[in-house]
C-alpha positions in Angstrom: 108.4 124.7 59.7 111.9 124.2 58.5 114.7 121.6 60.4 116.3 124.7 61.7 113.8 125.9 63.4 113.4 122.7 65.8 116.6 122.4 66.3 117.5 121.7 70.1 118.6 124.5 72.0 122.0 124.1 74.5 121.2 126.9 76.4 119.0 130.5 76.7 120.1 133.7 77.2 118.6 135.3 79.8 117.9 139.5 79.3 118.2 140.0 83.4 116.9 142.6 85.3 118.7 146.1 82.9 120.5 145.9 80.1 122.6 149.1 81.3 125.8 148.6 82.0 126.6 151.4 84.5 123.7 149.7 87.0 125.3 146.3 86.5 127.7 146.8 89.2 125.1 148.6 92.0 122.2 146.2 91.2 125.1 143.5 91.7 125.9 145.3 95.2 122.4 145.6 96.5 121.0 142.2 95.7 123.9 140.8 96.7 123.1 141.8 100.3 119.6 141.2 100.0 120.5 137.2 98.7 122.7 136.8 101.5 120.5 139.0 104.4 117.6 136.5 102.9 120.0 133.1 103.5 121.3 134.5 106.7 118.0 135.0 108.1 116.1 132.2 106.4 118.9 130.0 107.7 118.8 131.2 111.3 114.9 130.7 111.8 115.2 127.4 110.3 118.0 126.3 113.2 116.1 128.5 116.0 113.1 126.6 115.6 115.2 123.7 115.5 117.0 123.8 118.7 115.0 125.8 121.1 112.9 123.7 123.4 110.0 126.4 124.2 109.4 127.0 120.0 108.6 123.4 119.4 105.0 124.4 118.9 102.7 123.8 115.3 103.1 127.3 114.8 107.2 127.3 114.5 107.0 123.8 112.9 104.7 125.8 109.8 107.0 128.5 110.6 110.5 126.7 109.8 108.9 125.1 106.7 108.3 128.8 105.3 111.6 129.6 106.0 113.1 126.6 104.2 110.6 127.4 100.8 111.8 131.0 101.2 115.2 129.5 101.0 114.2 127.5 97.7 113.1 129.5 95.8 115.3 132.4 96.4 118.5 130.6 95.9 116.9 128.5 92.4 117.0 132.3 91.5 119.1 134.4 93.2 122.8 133.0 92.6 122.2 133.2 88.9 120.8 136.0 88.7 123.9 137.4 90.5 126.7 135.7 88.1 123.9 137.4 85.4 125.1 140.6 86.8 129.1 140.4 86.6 128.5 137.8 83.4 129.8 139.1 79.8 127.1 136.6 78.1 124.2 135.9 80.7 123.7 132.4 79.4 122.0 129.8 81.0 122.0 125.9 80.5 119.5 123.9 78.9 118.6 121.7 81.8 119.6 124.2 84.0 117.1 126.4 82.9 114.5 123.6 83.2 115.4 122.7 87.1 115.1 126.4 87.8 111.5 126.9 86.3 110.8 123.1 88.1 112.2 124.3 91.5 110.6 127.5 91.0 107.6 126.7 90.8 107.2 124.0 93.3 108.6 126.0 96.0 105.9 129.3 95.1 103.4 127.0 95.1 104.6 125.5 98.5 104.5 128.9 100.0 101.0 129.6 99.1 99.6 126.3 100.6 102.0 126.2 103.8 100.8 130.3 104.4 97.5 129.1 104.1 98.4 126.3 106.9 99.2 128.9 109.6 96.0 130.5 109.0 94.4 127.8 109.8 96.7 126.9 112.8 96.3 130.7 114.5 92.6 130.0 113.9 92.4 126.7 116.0 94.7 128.7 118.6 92.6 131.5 119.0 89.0 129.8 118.7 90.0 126.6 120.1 92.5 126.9 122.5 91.7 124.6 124.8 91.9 122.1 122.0 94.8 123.3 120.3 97.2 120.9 121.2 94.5 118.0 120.5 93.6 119.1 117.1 97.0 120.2 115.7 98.6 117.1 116.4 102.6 116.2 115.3 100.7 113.9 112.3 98.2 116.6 111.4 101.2 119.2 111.2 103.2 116.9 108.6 100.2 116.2 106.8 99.4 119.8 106.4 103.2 120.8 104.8 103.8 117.1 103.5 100.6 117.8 101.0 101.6 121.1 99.8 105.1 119.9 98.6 104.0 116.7 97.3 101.1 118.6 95.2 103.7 121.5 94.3 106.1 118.7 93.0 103.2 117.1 91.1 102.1 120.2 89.5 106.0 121.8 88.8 106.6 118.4 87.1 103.7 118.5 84.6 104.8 122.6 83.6 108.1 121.8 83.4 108.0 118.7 81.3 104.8 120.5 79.2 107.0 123.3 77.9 110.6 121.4 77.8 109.3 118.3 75.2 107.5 121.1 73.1 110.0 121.9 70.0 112.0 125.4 70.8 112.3 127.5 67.5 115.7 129.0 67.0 115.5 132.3 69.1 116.9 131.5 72.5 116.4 135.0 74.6 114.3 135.0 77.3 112.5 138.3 78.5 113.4 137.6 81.8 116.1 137.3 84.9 115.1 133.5 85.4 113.5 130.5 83.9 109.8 131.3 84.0 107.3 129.5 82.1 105.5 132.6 80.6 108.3 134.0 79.0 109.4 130.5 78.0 106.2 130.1 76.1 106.6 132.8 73.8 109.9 130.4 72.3 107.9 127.6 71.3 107.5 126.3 67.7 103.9 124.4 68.5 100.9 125.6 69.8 100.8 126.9 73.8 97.1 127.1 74.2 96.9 124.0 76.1 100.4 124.7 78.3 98.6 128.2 78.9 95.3 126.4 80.0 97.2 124.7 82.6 99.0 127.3 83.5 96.0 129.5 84.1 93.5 126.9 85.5 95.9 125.8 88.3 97.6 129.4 88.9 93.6 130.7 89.7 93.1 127.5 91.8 96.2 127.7 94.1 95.7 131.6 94.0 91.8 131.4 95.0 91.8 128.4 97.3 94.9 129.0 99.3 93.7 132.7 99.9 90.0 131.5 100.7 91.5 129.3 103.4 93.3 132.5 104.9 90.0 134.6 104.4 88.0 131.9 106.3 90.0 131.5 108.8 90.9 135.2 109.4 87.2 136.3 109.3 86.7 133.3 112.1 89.3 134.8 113.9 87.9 138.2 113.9 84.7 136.6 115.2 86.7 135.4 117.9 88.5 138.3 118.9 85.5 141.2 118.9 83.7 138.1 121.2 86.4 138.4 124.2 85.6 140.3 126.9 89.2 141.5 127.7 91.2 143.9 126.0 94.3 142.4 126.7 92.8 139.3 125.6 92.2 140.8 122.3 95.9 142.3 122.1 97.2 139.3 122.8 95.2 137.8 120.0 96.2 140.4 117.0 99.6 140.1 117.9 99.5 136.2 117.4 98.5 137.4 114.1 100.1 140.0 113.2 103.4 138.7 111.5 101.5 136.0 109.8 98.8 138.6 108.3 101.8 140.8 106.9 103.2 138.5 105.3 100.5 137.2 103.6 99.6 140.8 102.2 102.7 141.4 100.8 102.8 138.3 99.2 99.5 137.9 97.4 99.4 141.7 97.1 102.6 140.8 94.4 101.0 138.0 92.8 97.9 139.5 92.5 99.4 142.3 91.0 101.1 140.4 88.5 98.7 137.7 87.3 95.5 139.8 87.7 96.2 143.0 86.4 94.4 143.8 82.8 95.9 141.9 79.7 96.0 145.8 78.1 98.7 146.4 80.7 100.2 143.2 80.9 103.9 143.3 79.9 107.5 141.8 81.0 108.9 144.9 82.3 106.1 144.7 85.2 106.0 141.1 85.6 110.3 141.1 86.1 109.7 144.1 88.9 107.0 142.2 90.6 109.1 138.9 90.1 112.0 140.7 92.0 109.9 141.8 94.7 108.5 138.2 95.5 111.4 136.1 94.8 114.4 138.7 96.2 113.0 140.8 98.6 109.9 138.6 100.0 112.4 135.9 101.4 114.4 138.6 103.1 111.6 140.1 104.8 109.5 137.5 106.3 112.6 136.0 108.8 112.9 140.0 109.6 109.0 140.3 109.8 108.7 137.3 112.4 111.9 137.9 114.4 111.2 141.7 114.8 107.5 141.1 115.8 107.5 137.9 117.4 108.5 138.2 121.3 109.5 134.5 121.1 111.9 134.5 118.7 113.5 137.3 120.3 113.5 135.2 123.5 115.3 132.5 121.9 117.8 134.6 120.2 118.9 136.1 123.5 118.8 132.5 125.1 121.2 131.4 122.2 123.5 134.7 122.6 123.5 133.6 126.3 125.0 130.5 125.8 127.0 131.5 123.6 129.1 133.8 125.0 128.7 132.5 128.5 132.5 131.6 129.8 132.5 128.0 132.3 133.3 129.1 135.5 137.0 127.8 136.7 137.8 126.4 133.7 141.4 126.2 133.2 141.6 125.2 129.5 
């Protein structure tokens, strides 16, 4: 391996999402609304559950958490990927390529965890309702997000550092619209086979356990529901469930899709579409999926139009 080859890179270029230049300017258009639909909403749930008195409850607190990860992630990828768009060269700095894998990751992973949180808290409200407020407890709701980052952090730290100290051979193009550590891998000089062991080995344990903690709590749930004598008891309790259930199938039906699907088939071009869909799309839907379906939210939206709007009486400003 020659000097040249380890030579320290100043920057990447990423390949983004086409390489056609007459969808430059409509992909710029349409993801454009998308990031800025996502922030809006992302932003709006974070302040609602902020300020409303009647949605300080465990389940907004997990809720504006989710919202702020959604946030994350989407904007360590979305601005660049929309300067990619308009961009002559779609460069990328060297360190910033290596905060956007480390902020990447940790918030993904964060979203996973926290997801699997609100399983757990719909199950103690619908099984234990009496003890609800007892069991999910201010310090048991920190403890349950404050985990998940601190882990996330932990484990984005040790990928990111893995892969940025390995020596970078001179090709600099990444396969990809973002910083992502697969693609990354494929640039390295050394050997990847322990990188890609950790890689794996903690993508299949945040993957398996945070879904068997949804599963567990969902099947409990059921249990629950098919044991309650009246039907508008059981309404009541699917539709306590309902936004959190969609969201969870759209998300680990993407990641599933992408990081189970046969190595035969395996290729960038599907891994960039599904990466689209879960870190573009996914943070604009779930604010829409919770507001739309969630008869609080729309309760406290009206409040705050309300008061808004509301003129003083005899004022003679």
């Amino acid at each position: 391996m020659d000097e040249h080859n380890t030579t320290l890179l100043n920057d990447f270029i990423l390949v983004g999402i086409t390489d056609r230049p007459e969808l430059q300017a409509p992909f710029f258009g349409l993801f454009l609304i998308i990031y800025v639909t996502a922030m809006v909403g992302n932003l709006g749930m974070i302040i609602l559950t902020k300020i409303d008195d009647r949605l300080q409850t465990p389940m907004y607190f997990f809720l504006r958490h989710l919202a702020f990860i959604d946030l994350g992630y989407s904007t360590a990828v979305g601005p660049k990927m929309l300067v990619n768009f308009v961009a002559n060269l779609n460069t990328i700095p060297y360190n910033w390529c290596a905060a956007q894998l480390a902020f990447f990751i940790m918030f993904i992973i964060s979203e996973l965890f926290v997801l699997s949180a609100m399983a757990y808290d719909r199950y103690v409200a619908i099984c234990n309702p009496l003890l609800y407020t007892v069991v999910m407890s201010r310090r048991l709701c920190r403890v349950l997000v404050a985990v998940p980052y601190l882990y996330s952090a932990f484990l984005s730290l040790i990928t990111t550092i893995k892969i940025f100290i390995s020596p970078f051979c001179g090709y600099n193009v990444i396969s990809h619209f973002y910083c992502d550590s697969l693609p990354l891998l494929t640039l390295l000089c050394s050997g990847t086979r322990e990188i890609e062991l950790i890689i794996l080995i903690f993508s299949a344990f945040n993957l398996v356990s945070s879904l068997l903690i949804v599963l567990v709590s969902y099947v409990l749930i059921l249990v629950a529901i098919f044991r309650m004598n009246s039907a508008e008891g059981r309404c009541k309790a699917f539709s306590t469930c309902g936004s959190h259930l969609t969201v969870v199938v759209i998300l680990y039906g993407t990641l599933f899709f992408m990081y189970v699907q046969p190595k035969s088939s395996h290729s960038f071009d599907t891994d960039k579409m599904a990466s689209v869909f879960y870190t573009v799309i996914i943070p604009m839907l779930n604010p829409m999926i919770y507001s739309l379906r969630n008869k609080e939210v729309q309760g406290a939206l009206r409040r705050i139009r309300r008061n808004l709007f509301k003129l003083p009486i005899g004022s003679s400003m």
